[in-house]
N, CA, C and O atoms as CSV, one atom per row, in Angstrom:
chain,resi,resn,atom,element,x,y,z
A,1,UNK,N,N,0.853,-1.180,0.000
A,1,UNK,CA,C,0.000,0.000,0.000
A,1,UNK,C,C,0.898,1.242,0.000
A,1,UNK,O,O,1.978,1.035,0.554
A,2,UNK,N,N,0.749,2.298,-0.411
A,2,UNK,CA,C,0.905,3.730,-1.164
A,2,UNK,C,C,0.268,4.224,-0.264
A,2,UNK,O,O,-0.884,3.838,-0.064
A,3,UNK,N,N,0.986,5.441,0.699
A,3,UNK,CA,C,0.459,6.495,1.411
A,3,UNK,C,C,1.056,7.651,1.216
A,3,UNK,O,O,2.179,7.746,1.709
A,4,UNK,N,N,0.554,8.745,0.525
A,4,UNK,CA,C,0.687,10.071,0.438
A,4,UNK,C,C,0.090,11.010,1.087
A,4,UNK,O,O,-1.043,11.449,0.886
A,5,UNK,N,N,1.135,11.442,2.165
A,5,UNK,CA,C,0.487,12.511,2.794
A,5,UNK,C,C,0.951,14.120,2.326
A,5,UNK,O,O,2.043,14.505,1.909
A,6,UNK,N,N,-0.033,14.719,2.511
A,6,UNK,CA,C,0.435,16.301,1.509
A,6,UNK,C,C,-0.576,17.429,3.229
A,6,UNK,O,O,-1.606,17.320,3.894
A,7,UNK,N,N,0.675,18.394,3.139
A,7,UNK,CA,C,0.500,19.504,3.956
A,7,UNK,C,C,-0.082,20.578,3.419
A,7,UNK,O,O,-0.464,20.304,2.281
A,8,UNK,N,N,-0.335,21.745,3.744
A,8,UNK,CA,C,-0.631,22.682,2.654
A,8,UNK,C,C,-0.713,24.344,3.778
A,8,UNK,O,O,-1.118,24.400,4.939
A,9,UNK,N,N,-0.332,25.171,3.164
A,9,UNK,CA,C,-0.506,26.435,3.884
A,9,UNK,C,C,-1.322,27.453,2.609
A,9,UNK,O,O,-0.939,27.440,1.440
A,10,UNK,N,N,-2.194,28.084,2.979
A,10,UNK,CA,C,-3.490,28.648,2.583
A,10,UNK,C,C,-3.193,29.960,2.545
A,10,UNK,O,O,-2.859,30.581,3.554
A,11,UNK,N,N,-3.325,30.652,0.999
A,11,UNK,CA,C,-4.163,31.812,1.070
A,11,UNK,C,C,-4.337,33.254,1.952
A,11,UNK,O,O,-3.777,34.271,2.361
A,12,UNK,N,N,-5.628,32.447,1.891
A,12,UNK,CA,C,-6.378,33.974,2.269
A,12,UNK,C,C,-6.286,33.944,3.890
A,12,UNK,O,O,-6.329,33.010,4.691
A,13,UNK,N,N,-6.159,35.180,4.027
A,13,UNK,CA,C,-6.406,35.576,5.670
A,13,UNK,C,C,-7.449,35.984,6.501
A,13,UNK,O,O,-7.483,36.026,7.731
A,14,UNK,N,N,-8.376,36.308,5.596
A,14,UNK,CA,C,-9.660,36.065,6.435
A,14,UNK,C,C,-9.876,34.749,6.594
A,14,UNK,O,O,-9.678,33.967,5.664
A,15,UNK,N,N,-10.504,34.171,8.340
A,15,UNK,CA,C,-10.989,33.014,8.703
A,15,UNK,C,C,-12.083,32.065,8.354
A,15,UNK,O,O,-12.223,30.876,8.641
A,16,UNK,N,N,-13.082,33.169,7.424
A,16,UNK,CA,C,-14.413,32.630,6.893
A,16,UNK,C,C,-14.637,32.301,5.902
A,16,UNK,O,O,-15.693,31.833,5.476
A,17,UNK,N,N,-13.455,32.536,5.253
A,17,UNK,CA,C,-12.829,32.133,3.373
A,17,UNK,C,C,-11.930,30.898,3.926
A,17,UNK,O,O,-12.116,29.780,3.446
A,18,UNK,N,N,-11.357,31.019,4.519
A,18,UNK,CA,C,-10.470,29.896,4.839
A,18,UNK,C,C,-11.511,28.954,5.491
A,18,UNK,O,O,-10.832,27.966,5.774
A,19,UNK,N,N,-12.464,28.770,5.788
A,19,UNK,CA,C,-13.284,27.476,6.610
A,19,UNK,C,C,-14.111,27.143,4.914
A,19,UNK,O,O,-14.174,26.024,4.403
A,20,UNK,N,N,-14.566,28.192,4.411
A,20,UNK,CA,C,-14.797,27.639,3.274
A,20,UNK,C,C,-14.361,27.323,2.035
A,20,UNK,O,O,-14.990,27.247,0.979
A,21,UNK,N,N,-13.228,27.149,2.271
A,21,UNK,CA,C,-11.778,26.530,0.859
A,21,UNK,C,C,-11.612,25.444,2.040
A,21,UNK,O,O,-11.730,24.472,1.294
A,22,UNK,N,N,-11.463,24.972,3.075
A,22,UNK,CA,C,-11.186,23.894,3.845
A,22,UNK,C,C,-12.574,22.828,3.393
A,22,UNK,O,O,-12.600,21.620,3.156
A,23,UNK,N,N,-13.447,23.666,3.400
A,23,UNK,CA,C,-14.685,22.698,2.907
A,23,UNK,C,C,-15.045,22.352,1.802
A,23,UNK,O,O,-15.824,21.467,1.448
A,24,UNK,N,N,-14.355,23.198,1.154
A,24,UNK,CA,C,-14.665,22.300,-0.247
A,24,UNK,C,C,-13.315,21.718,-0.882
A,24,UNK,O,O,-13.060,21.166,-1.953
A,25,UNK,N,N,-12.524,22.098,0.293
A,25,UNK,CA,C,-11.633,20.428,0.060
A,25,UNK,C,C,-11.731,19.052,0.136
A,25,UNK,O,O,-11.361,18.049,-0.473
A,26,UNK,N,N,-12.639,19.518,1.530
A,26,UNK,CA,C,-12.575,18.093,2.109
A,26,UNK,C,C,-13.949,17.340,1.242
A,26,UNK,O,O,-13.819,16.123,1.116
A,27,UNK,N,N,-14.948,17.809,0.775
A,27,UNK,CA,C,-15.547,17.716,0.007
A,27,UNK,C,C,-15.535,17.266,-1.672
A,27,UNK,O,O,-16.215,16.295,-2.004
A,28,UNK,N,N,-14.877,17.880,-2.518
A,28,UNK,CA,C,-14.350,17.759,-3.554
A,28,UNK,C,C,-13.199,16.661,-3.344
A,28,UNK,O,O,-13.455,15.668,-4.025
A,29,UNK,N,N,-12.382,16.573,-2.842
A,29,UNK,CA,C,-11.727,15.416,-2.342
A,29,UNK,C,C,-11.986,14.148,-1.400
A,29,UNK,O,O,-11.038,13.364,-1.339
A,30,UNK,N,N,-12.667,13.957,-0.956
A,30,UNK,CA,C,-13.478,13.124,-0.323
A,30,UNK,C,C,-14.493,12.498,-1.596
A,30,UNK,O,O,-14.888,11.333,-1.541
A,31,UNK,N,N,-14.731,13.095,-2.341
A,31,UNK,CA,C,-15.729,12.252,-3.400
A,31,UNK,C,C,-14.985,11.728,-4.847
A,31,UNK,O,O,-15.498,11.678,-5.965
A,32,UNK,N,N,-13.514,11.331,-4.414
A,32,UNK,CA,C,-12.498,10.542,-5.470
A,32,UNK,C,C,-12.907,9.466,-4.683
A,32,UNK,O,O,-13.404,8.689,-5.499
A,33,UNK,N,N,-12.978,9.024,-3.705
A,33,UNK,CA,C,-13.483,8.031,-3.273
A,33,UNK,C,C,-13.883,6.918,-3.851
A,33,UNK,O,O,-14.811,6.841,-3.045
A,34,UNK,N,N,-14.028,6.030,-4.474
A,34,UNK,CA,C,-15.200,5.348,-4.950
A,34,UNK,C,C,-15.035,5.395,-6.451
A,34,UNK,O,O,-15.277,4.407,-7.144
A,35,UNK,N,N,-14.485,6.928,-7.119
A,35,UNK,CA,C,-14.442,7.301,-8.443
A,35,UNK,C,C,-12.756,6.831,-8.824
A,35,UNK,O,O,-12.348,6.261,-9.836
A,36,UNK,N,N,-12.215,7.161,-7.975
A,36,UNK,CA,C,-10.334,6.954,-9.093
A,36,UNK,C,C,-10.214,4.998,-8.191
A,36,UNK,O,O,-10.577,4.555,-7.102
A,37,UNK,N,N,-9.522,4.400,-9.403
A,37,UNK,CA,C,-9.829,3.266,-8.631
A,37,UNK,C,C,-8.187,3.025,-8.008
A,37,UNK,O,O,-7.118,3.610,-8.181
A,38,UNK,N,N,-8.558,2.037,-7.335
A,38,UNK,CA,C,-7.380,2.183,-5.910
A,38,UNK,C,C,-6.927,2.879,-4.844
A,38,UNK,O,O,-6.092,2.628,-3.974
A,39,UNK,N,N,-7.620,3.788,-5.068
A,39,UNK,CA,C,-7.737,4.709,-4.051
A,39,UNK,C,C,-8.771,4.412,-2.873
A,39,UNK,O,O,-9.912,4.850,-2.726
A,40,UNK,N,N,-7.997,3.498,-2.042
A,40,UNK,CA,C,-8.474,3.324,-0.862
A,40,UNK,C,C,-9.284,4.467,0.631
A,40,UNK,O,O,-10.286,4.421,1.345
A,41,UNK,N,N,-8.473,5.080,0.500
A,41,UNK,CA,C,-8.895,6.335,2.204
A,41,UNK,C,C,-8.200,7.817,1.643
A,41,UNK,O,O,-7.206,8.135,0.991
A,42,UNK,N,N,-9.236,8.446,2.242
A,42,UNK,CA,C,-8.781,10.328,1.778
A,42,UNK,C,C,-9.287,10.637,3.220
A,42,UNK,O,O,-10.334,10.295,3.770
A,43,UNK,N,N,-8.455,11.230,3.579
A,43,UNK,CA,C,-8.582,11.891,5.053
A,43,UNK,C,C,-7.777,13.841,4.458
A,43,UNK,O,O,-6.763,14.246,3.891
A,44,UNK,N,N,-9.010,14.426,5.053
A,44,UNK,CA,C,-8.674,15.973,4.924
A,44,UNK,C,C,-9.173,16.905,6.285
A,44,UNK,O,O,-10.305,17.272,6.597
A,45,UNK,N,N,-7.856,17.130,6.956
A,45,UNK,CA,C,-8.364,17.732,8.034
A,45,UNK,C,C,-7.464,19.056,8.211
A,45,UNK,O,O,-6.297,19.166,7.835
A,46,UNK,N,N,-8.122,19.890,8.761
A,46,UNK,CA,C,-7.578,21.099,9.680
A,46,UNK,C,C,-6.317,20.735,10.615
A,46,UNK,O,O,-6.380,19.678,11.243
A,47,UNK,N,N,-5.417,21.377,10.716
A,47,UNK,CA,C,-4.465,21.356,11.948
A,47,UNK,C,C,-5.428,22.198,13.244
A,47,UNK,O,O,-6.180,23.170,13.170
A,48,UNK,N,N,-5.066,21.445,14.257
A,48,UNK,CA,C,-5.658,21.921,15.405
A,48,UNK,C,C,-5.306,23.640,15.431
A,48,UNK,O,O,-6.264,24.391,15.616
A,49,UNK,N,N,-4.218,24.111,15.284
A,49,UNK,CA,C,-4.095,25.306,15.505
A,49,UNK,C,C,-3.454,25.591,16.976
A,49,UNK,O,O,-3.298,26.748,17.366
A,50,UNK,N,N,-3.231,24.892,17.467
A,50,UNK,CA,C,-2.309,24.855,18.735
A,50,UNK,C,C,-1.377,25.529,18.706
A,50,UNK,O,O,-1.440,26.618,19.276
A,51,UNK,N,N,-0.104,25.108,17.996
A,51,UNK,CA,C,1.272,25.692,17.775
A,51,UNK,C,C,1.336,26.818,16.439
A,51,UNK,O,O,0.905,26.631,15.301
A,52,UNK,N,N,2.001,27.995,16.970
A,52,UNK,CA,C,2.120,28.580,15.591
A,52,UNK,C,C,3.393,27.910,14.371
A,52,UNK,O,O,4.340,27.158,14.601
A,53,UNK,N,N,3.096,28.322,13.507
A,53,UNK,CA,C,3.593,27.412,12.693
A,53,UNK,C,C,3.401,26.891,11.700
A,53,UNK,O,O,3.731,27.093,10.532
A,54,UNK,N,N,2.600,25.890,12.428
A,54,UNK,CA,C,2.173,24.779,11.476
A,54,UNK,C,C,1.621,25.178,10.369
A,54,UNK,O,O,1.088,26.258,10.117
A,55,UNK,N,N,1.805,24.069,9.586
A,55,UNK,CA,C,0.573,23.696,8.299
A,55,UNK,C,C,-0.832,23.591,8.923
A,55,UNK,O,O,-1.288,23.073,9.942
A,56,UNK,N,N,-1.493,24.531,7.548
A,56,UNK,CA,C,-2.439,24.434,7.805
A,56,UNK,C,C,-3.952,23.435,7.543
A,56,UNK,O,O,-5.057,23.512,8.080
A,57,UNK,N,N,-3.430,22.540,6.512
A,57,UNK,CA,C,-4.102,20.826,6.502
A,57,UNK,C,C,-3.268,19.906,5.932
A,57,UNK,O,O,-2.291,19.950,5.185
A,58,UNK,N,N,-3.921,19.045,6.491
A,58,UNK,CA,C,-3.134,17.706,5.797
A,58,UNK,C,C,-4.105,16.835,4.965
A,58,UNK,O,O,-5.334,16.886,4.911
A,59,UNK,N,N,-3.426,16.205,4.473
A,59,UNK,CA,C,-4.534,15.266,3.024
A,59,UNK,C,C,-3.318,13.871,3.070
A,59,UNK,O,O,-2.207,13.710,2.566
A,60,UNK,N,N,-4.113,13.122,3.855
A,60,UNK,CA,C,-3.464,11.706,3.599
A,60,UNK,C,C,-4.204,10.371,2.811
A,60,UNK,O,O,-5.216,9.867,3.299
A,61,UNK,N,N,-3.826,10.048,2.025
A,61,UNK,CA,C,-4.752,8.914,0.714
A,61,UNK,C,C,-3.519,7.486,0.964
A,61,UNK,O,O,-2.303,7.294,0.943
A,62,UNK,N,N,-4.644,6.830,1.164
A,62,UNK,CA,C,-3.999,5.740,0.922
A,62,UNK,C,C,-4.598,5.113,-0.331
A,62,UNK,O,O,-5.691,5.378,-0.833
A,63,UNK,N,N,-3.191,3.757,-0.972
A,63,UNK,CA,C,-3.655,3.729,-2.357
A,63,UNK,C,C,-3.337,2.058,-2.731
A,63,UNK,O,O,-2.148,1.841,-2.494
A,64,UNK,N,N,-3.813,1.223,-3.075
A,64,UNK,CA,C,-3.717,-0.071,-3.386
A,64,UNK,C,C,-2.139,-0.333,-3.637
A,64,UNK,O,O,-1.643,-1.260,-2.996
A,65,UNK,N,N,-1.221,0.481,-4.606
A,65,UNK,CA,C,0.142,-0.206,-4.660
A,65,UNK,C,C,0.381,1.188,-5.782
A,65,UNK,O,O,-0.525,1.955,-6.109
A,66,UNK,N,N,1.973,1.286,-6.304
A,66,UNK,CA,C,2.614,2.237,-6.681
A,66,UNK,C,C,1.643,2.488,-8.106
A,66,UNK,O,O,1.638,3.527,-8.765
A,67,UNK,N,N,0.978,1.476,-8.337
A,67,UNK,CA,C,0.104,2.014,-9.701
A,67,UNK,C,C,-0.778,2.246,-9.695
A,67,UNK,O,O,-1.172,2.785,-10.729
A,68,UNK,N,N,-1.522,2.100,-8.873
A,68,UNK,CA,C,-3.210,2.630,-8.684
A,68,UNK,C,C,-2.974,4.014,-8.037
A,68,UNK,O,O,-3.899,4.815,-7.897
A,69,UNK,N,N,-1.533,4.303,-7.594
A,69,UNK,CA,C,-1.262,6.368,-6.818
A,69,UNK,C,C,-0.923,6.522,-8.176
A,69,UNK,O,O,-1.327,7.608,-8.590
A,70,UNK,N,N,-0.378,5.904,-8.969
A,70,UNK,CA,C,-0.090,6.983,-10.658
A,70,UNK,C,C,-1.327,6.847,-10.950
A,70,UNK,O,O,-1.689,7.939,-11.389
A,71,UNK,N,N,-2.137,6.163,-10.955
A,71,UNK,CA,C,-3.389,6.722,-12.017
A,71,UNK,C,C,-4.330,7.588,-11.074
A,71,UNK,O,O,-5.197,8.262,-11.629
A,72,UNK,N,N,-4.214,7.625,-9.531
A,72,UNK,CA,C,-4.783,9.109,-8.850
A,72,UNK,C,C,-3.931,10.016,-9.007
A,72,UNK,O,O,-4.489,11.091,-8.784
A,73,UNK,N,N,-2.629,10.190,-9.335
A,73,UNK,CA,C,-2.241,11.265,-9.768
A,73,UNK,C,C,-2.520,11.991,-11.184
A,73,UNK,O,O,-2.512,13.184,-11.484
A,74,UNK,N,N,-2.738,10.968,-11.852
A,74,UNK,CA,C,-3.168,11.692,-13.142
A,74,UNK,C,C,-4.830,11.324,-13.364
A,74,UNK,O,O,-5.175,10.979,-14.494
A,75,UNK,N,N,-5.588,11.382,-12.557
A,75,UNK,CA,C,-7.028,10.758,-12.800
A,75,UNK,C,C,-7.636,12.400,-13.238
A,75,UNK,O,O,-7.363,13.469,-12.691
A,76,UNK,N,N,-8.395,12.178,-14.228
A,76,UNK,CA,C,-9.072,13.825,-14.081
A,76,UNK,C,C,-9.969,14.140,-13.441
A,76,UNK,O,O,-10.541,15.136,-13.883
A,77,UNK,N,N,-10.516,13.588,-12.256
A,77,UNK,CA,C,-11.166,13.662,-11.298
A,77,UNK,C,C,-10.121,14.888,-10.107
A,77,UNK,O,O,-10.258,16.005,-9.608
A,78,UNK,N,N,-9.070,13.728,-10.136
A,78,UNK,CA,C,-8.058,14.281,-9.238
A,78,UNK,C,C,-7.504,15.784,-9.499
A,78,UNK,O,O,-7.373,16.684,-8.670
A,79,UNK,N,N,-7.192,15.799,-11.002
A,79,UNK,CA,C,-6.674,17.354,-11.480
A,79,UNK,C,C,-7.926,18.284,-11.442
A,79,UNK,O,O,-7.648,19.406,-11.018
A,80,UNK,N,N,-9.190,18.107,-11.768
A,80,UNK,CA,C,-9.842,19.003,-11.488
A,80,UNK,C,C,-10.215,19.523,-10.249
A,80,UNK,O,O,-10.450,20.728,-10.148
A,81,UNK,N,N,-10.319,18.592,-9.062
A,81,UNK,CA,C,-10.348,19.196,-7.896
A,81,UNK,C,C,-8.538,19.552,-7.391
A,81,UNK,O,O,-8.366,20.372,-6.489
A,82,UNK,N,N,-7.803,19.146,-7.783
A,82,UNK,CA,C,-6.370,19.896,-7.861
A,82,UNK,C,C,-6.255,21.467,-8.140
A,82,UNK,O,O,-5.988,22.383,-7.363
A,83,UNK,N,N,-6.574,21.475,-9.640
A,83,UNK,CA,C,-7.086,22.854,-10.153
A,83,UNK,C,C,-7.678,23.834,-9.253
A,83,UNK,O,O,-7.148,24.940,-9.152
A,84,UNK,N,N,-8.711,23.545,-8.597
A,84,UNK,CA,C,-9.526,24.197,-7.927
A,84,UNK,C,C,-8.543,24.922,-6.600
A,84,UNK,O,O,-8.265,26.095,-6.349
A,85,UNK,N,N,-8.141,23.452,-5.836
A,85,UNK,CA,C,-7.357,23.859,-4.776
A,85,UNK,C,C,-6.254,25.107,-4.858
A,85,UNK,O,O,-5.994,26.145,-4.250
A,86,UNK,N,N,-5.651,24.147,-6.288
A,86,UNK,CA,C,-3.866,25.504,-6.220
A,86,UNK,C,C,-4.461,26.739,-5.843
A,86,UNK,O,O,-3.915,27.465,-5.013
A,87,UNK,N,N,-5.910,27.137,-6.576
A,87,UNK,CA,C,-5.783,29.048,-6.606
A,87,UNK,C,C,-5.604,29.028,-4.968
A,87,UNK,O,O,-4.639,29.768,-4.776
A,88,UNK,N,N,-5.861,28.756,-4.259
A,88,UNK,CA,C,-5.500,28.768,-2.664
A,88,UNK,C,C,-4.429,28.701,-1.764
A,88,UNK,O,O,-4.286,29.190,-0.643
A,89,UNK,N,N,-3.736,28.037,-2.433
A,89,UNK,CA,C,-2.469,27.016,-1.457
A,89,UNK,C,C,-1.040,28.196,-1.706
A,89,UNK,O,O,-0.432,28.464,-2.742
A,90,UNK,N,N,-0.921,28.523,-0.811
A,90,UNK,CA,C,0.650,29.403,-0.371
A,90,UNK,C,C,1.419,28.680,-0.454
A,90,UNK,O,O,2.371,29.319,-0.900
A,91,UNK,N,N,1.937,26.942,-0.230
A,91,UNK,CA,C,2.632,26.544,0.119
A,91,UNK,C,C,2.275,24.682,0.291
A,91,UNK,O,O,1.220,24.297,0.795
A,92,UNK,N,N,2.996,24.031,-0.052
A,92,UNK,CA,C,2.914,22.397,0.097
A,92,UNK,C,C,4.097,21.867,0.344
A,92,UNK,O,O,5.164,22.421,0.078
A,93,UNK,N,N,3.949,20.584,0.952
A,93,UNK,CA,C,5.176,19.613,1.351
A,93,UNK,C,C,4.490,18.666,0.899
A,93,UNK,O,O,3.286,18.861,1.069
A,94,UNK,N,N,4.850,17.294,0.166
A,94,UNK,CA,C,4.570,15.853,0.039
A,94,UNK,C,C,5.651,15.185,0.521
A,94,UNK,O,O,6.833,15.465,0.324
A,95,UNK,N,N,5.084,14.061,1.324
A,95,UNK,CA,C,5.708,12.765,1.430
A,95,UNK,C,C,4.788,11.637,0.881
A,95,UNK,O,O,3.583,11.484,1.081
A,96,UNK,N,N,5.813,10.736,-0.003
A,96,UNK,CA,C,4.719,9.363,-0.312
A,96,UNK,C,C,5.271,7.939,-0.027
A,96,UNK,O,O,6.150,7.502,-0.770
A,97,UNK,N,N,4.961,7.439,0.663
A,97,UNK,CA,C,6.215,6.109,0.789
A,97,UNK,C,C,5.223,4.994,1.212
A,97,UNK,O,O,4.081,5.265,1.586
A,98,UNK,N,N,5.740,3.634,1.133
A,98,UNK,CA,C,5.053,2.755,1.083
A,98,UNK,C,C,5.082,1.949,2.415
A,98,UNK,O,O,6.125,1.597,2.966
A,99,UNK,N,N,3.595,1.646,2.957
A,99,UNK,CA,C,3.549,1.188,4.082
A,99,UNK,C,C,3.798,-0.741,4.086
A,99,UNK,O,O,3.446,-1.617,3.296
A,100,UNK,N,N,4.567,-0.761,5.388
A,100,UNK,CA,C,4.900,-1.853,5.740
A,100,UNK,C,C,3.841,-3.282,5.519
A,100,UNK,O,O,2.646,-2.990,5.538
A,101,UNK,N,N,4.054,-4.280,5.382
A,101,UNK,CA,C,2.651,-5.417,5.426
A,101,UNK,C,C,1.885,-5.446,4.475
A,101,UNK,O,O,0.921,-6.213,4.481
């Protein structure tokens, strides 16, 4: 299994634009689900906001094996809600590496 987790720092600085680009992340991404195949789990959450700093979400997908994450990387499901996201994103980190078992 294929786990890519991706960070992301946001935009805009008002708080009420930012809850709603968080929601239609988790939304628009949450419904590859089912649609790109091998794509097992999409988790999109907020950082608590505790520490300054941080990133401000994370997006972790898990993915059947190194070829079912190439065809969610290039699925056009995936680039169009991609598309959507960039106009937002200040900033990203990826890690993708393959889990044990």
């Amino acid at each position: 299994m294929i786990r890519h987790v991706a960070v992301f720092k946001l935009t805009p600085s008002d708080s009420g634009l930012r809850a709603l680009n968080l929601a239609g992340m988790q939304e628009r991404l949450a419904a590859l689900v089912g649609v790109v195949p091998g794509l097992r789990s999409m988790t999109v959450e907020p950082d608590l906001g505790d520490s300054p700093g941080n990133w401000e979400v994370a997006i972790v997908t898990d993915h059947d094996d190194k070829e079912a994450f190439e065809v969610y990387q290039s699925h056009p499901a995936h680039d169009e809600a991609s598309a959507w996201i960039d106009v937002f994103i200040a900033d990203r980190a990826v890690v993708d590496f393959e889990m044990p078992g």
